[in-house]
C-alpha positions in Angstrom: 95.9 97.7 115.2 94.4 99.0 112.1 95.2 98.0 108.3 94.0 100.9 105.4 94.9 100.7 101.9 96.8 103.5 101.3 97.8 105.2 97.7 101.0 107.5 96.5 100.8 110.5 94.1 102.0 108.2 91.2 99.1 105.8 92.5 100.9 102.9 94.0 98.3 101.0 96.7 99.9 99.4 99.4 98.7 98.4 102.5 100.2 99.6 106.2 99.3 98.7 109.6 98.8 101.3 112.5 97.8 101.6 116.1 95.1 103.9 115.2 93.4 106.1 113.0 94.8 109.0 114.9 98.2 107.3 114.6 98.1 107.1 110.4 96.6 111.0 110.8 99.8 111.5 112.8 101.8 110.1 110.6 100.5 111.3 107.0 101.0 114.6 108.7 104.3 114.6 109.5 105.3 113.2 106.1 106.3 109.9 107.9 104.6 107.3 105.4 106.5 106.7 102.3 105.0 104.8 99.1 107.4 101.4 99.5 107.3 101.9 95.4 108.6 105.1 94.6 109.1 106.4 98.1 106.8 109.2 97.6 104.8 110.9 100.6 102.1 112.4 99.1 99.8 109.5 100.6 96.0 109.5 101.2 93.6 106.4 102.4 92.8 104.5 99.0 89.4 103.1 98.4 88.5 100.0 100.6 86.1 97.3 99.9 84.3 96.9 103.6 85.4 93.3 105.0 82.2 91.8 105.1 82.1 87.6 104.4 78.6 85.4 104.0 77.6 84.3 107.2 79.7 81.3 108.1 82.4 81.5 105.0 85.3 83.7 104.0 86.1 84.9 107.3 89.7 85.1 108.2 90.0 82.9 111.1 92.3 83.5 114.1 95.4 81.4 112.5 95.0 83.4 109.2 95.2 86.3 111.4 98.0 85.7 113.4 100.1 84.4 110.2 99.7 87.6 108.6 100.7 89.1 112.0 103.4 87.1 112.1 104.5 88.1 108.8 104.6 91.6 109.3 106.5 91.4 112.5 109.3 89.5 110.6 109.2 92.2 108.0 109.5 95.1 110.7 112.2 92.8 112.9 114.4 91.9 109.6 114.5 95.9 108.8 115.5 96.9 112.1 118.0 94.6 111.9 119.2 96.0 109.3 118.8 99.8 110.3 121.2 98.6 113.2 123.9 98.3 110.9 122.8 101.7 109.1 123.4 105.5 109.6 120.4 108.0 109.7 121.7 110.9 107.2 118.1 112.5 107.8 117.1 114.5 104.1 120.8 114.3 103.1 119.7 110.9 102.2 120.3 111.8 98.4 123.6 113.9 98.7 125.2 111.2 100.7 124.3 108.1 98.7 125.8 109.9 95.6 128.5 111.0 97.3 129.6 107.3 98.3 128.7 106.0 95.1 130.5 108.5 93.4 133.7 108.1 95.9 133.9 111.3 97.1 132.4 109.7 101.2 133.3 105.5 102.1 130.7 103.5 101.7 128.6 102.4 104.3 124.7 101.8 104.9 123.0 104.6 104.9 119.1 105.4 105.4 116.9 108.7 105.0 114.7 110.6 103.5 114.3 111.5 99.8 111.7 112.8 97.4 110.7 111.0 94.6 112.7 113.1 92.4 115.8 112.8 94.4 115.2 108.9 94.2 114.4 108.7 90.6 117.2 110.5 89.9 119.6 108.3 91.9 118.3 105.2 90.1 118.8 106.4 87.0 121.8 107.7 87.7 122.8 103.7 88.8 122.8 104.5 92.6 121.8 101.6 94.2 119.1 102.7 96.4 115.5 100.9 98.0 112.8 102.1 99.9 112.0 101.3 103.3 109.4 97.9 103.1 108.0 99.8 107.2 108.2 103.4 107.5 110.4 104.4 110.1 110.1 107.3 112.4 112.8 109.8 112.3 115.4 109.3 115.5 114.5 112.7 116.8 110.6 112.2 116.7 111.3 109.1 119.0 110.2 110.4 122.5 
């Protein structure tokens, strides 16, 4: 696994893991990262300090390590939970949400994609929307 810092258009950092360099070049590509701020996917590798500690002090240690591990994977599990509950509307993400907040569609949990217009505008618009804390890849992507 690899951690970068990672920035949005609107210049939100965050950080993401990924299997590989490759992997993030994979994702970025196919417009599968999304800024966990705005939800925007105009994202690039953000300027990283080098992880380099005085000999003997501020290293992580292995426990330090595997609680941050551990803390992702509760993050990732907790959202799939919840995606089980949730339809994929794909990019009619922002039609759909209006719709059912609107009354026209019943509600039920929903997930997608969205610009960062579309988003913005269904927040101000008092749609009550989130983005996704992990990316997810698209079900049809899935191999």
């Amino acid at each position: 696994m690899i951690v970068f810092d990672l920035k949005c258009g609107a210049a939100h950092v965050f950080e993401a893991w990924f299997a590989s360099s490759a992997a993030f070049a994979d994702q970025q590509a196919s417009g599968a990262i999304h800024c966990p701020v705005c939800g925007d996917t105009a994202i690039a590798k953000a300027m990283m300090a080098p992880n380099i500690a005085a000999k003997g002090q501020g290293r992580s240690t292995d426990t330090e390590d595997g609680r941050r591990k551990q803390m992702l994977t509760a993050i990732a599990r907790a959202q799939a939970v919840a995606l089980k509950e949730s339809h994929w509307v794909g990019t009619d993400f922002s039609d759909r949400a209006r719709a059912m907040h609107d009354g026209e569609e019943p509600t039920r949990g929903i997930h997608g994609q969205a610009t960062v217009a579309q988003a913005r505008a269904l927040v101000a618009d008092g749609v009550p929307v989130m983005p996704l804390l992990v990316p997810v890849v698209p079900p049809k992507a899935i191999n």
